[in-house]
C-alpha positions in Angstrom: 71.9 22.4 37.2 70.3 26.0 37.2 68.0 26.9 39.5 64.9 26.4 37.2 65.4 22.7 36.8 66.4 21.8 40.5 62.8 23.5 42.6 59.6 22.7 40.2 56.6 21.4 42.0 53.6 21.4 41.1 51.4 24.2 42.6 49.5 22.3 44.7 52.0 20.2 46.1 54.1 23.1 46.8 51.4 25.3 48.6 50.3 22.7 50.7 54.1 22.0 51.9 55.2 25.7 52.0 52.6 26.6 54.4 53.7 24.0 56.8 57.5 25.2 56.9 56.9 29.1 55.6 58.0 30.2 59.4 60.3 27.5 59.7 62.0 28.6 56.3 62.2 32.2 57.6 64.1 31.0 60.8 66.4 28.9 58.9 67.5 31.2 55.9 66.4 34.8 57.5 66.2 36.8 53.8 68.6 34.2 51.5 67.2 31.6 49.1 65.5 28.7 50.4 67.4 25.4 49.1 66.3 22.9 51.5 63.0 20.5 51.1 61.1 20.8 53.9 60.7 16.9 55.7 58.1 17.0 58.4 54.9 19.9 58.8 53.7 21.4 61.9 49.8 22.7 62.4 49.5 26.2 61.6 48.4 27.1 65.1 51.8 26.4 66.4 54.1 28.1 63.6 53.5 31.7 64.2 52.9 32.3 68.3 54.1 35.5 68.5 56.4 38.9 67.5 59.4 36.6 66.6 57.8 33.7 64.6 55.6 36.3 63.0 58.6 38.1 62.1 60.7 34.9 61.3 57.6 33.8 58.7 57.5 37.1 56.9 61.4 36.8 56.0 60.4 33.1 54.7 58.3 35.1 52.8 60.9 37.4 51.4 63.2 34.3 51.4 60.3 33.1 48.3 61.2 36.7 46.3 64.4 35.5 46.5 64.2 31.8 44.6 66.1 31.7 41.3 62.7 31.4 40.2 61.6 34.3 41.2 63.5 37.2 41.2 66.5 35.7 41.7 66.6 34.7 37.5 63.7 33.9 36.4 61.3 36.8 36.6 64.1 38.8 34.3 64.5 36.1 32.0 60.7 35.6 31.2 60.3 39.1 30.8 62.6 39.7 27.9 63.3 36.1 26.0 59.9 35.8 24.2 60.2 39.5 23.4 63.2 41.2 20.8 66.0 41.6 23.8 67.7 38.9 24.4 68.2 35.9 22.4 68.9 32.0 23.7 72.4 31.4 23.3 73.1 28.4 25.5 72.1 24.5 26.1 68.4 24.6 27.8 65.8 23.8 24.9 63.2 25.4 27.1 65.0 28.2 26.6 65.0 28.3 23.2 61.5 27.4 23.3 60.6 30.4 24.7 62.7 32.9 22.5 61.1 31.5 19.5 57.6 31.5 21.1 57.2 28.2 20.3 56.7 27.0 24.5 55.4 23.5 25.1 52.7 23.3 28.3 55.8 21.8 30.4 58.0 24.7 29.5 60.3 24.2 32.4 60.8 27.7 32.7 57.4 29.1 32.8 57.0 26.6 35.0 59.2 27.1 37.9 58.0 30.5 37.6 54.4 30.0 38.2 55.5 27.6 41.3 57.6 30.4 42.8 54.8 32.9 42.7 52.4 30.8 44.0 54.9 29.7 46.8 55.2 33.3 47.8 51.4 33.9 47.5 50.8 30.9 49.7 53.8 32.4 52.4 51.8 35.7 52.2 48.6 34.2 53.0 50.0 32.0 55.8 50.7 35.6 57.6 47.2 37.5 56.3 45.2 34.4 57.9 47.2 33.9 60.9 48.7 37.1 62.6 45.7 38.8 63.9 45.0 36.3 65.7 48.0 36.3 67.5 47.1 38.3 70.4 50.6 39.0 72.0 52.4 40.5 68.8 52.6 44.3 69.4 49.8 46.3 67.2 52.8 48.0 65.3 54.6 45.3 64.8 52.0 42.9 63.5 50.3 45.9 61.5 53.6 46.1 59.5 54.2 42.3 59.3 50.4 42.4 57.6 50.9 45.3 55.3 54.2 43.7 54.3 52.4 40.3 53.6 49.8 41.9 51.6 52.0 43.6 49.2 54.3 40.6 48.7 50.6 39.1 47.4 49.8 41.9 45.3 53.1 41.7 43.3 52.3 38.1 42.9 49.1 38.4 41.8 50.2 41.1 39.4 53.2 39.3 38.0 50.4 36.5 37.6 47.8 38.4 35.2 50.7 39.8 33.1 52.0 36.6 32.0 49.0 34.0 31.9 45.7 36.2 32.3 43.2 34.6 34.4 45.0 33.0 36.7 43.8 31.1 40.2 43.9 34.0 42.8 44.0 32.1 46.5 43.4 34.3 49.3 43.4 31.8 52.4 46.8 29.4 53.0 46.1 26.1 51.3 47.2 23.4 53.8 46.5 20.0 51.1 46.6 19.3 47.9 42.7 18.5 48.2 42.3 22.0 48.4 44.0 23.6 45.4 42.3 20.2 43.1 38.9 22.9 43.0 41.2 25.8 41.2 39.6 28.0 38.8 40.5 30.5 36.9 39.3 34.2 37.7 39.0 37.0 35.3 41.8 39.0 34.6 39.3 42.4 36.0 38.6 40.6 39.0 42.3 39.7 39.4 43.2 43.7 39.2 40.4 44.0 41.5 42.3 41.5 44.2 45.3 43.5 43.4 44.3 46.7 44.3 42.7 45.7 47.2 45.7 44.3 48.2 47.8 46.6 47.4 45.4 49.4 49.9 45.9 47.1 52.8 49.9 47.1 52.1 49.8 51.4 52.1 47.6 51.4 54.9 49.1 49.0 57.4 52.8 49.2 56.6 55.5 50.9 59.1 58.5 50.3 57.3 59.1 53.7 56.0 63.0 53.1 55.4 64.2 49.8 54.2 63.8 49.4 50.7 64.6 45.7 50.5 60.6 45.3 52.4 57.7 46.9 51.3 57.1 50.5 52.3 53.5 52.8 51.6 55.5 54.3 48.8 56.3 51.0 47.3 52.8 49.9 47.4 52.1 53.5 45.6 54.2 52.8 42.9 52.8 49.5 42.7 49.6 50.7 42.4 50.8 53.1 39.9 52.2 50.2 37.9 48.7 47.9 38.5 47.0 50.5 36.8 48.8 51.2 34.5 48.6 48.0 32.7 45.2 47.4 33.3 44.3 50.8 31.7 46.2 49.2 28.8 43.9 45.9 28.2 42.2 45.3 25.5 38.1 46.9 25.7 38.8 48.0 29.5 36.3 51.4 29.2 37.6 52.7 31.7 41.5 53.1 30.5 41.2 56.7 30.9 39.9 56.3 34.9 42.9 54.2 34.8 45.5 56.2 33.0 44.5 59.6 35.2 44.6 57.3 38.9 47.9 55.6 37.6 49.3 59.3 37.3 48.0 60.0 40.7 50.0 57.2 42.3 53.1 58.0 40.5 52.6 61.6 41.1 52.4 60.5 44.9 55.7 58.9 44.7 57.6 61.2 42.6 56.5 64.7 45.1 59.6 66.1 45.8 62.1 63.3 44.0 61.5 63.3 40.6 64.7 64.0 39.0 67.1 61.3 38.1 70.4 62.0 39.6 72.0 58.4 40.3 74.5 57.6 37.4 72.7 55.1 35.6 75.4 52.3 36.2 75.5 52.7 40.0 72.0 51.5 40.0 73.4 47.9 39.6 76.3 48.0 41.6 77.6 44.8 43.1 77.3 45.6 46.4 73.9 46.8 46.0 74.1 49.9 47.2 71.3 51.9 48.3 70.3 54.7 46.0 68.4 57.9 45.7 66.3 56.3 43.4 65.7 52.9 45.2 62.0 52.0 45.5 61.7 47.5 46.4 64.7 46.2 45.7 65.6 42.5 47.0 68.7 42.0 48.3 71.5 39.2 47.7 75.1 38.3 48.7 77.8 35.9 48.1 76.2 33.4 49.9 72.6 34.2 48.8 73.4 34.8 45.3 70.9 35.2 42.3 71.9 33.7 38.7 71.6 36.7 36.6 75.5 37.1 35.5 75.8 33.4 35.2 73.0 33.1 32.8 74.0 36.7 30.4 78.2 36.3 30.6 80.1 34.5 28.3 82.1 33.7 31.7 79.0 31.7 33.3 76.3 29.1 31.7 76.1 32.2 29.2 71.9 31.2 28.3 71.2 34.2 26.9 72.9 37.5 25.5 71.2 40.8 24.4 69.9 40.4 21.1 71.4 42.5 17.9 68.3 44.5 17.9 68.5 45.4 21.2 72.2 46.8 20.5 70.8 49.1 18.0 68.3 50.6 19.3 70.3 52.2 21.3 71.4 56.1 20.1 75.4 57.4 19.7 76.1 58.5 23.1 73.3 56.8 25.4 75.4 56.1 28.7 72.5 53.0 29.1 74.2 51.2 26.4 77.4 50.6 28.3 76.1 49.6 31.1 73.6 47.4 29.8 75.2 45.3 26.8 78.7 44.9 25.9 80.8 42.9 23.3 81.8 39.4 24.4 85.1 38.6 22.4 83.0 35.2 21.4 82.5 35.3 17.9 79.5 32.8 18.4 77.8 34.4 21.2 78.9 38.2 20.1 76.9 40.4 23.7 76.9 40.1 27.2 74.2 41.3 29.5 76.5 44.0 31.6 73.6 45.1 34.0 73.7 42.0 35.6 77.6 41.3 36.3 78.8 40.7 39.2 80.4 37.6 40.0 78.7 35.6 42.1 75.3 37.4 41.8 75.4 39.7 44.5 73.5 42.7 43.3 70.5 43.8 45.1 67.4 43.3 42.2 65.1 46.3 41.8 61.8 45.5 41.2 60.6 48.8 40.7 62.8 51.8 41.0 62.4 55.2 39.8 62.6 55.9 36.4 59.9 53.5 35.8 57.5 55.5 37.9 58.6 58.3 35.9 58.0 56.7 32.3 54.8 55.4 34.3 53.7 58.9 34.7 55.1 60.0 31.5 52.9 57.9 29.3 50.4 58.3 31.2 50.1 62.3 30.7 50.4 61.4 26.7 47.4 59.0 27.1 45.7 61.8 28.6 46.9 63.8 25.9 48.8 65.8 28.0 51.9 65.8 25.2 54.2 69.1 26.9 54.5 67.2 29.9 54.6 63.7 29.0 57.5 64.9 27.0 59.1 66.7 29.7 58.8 63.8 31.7 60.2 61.3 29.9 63.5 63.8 29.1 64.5 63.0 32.3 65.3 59.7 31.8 67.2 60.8 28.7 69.2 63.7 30.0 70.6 61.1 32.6 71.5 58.6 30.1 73.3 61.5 28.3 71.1 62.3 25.0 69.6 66.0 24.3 66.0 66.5 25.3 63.1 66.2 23.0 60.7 69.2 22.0 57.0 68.9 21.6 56.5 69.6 17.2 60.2 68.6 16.2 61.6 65.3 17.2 58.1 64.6 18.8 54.5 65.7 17.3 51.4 63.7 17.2 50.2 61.9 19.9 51.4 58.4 18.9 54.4 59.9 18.4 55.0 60.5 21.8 54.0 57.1 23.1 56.1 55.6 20.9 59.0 56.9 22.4 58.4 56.4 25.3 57.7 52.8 24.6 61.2 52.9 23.6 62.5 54.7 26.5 61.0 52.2 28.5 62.8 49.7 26.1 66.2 51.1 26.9 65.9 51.8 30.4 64.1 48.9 31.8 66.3 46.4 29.3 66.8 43.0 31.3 64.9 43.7 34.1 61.9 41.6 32.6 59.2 44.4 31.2 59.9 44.3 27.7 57.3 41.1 26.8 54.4 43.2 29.3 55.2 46.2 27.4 54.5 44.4 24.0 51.9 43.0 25.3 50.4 45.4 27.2 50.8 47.7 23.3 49.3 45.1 21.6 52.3 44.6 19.6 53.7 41.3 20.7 52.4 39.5 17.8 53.7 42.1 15.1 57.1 42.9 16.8 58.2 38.9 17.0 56.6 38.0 13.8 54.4 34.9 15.3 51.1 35.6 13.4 51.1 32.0 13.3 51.6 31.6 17.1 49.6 34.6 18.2 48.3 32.1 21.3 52.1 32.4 22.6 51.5 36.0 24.0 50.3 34.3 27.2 52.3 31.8 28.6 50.6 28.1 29.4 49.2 26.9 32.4 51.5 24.8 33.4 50.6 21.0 32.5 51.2 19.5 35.4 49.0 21.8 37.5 46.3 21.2 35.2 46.6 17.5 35.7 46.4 18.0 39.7 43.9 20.9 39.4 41.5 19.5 36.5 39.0 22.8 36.8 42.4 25.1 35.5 42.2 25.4 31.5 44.7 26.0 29.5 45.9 29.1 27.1 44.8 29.1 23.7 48.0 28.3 21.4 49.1 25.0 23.9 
């Protein structure tokens, strides 16, 4: 069975339980997937006691990024099936449901998604509530473990508001189902708000300068940069140009003195994970923690999905991404693989932001702020590495929509099966038009799942479900 079908729980059973064993799961598994149910609870005041059980709960909270429903499948699935990537090519109707944006409120996919998020929400909050009052763990040490936790709750919150809008935004470890029955939903502003806040505790109490599989100040930054970004993008936000100019900011923070791509693009998904130039949060695996990604987009595995035709062609003669992103199959019925993902067991180390997204991050945001030369010169550097001659500003390139529409596709290209392509067309307002579901507009958010609305009866649902 794949991993989306063997861990769904409803949210509220599964942040009440994951609090109990969130340190316990840490101990256990250290950074690989959590597979076990947990069978007995402990009260919170005698999980984390000091330095090592602190320490031990924030790798359980890791261990939650790591969940083939996370980021270990299903965060890159999600983000490309309902858009024009990747098609559904194997035997999980939920699948299909969701590439023909026709999802049911029990979508299986969506979700074991939602559960994983929360799960790792929940884990982060078990840490935010509980470490400072832990008197014996060293200030450095639980500093760090709480800038850590708040930026593994900022990308949850985040990945949240993309997909379903308001969403439920818990800030205090839920202990009992009672608890999660009185969820509502909060606006998506006051979401972002919760995000950013976040997101300034992370830069500001994180030590880890170094290890890019845990957060670091200048992964928050490029978090931040990416928050804003798509916030700056909704729909009647007044102050998208505020946005726009403090998203450049952040990037611009990130990308001082490393802003050229130099990292063959291939050797950005090598097997082994190696560490790169370009590495910002990546989250590692190995043959024994593996994620699902080749399994689901090779011919050789459960083969799910496969690039889509129309991904194949948008890519130019010559573009080096192409190789390394789709190649032929030899099965007449399923004719693509997914490439980036293909090691065998999954043992690549995911990114879940890297570079060149900071730099087509900073990129559009310069044409936004009709800055055109130097959006354009930014987002040639993501070109030049894959191989293809530079734009100029007035010939390949002239008004401003001009611009951003390249670098929509830029983003397209680069960024293809990492899960951003259904934000971006969202975010664009082009979901709708792109997939041809003026019928099904409500499908550009995903449902609340049904089962948490039948534990939590103050959640509503989606339009469209």
């Amino acid at each position: 069975m794949t991993p989306s079908m063997t861990r769904i729980r409803p949210l509220a059973r599964t942040v009440a339980r994951l609090a109990a064993v969130a340190a316990l799961a840490g101990a256990a598994a250290c950074d690989g997937i959590l597979q076990t149910e947990p069978v007995t609870s402990l009260p919170q005041d005698l999980m984390i006691q000091d330095a090592a059980t602190a320490t031990a709960s924030l790798n359980g909270a890791y261990d939650a990024l790591q969940s083939g429903n996370y980021y270990g499948l299903s965060a890159q699935l999600v983000g490309d099936l309902p858009a024009d990537n990747t098609v559904w090519s194997g035997t999980f109707q939920y699948l299909g449901e969701m590439q023909t944006n026709r999802m049911q409120a029990d979508n299986a996919e969506v979700t074991s998604l939602w559960t994983a998020i929360y799960s790792s929400v929940n884990r982060a909050n078990l840490l935010i509530g509980t470490v400072p009052t832990v008197t014996t763990i060293p200030e450095a040490t639980r500093s760090d473990i709480m800038g850590q936790a708040y930026f593994i709750r900022a990308l949850g919150f985040h990945n949240l508001v993309k997909y379903w809008g308001p969403v439920p935004i818990p800030t205090k470890v839920t202990t009992g189902p009672d608890e999660s029955k009185g969820y509502t939903r909060a606006p998506v502003n006051e979401v972002y708000t919760q995000v950013l806040k976040d997101l300034d505790s992370a830069q500001a109490l994180t030590r880890n300068t170094a290890n890019t599989r845990s957060a670091t100040p200048v992964a928050a930054r490029a978090l931040r940069a990416r928050v804003l970004f798509y916030r700056a993008g909704l729909a009647g936000n007044a102050g998208s140009q505020a946005d726009y100019q403090a998203a450049l900011d952040a990037a611009n923070q990130v990308l001082a003195g490393r802003d050229t791509l130099t990292v063959p693009y291939a050797s950005l998904f090598s097997a082994a994970g190696n560490n790169t130039a370009e590495d910002i949060f990546r989250i590692s695996f190995n043959a024994t923690e593996t994620n699902g990604l080749s399994n689901y987009y090779l011919s050789v595995g459960r083969a799910e999905v496969a690039p889509s035709a129309n991904l194949d062609a948008a890519y130019p003669a010559g573009d080096l991404r192409k190789p390394a992103t789709v190649a032929p199959s030899g099965v007449a019925a399923r004719p693509l693989n997914g490439v980036k993902w293909s090691a065998r067991p999954g043992t690549e180390h995911i990114h879940v932001i890297r570079l060149a997204e900071v730099v087509l991050i900073k990129a559009e945001a310069l044409a936004r702020l009709n800055r055109l030369p130097e959006a354009v010169a930014q987002y040639n550097k993501v070109r030049i590495r894959a191989g293809l001659a530079p734009h100029t500003l007035g010939t390949q390139v002239t008004p401003q929509a001009d611009v951003i529409n390249q670098i929509e596709l830029e983003r397209r290209l680069e960024l293809a099966l990492e899960g951003d392509r259904w934000p971006d067309l969202n975010r664009l307002g082009k979901a709708v038009q792109v997939k041809g579901i003026q019928d099904r507009a409500g499908q550009v958010l995903f449902p609340i799942p049904l089962r948490d609305i039948r534990v939590s009866p103050q959640l509503t649902q989606n339009p469209g479900y």
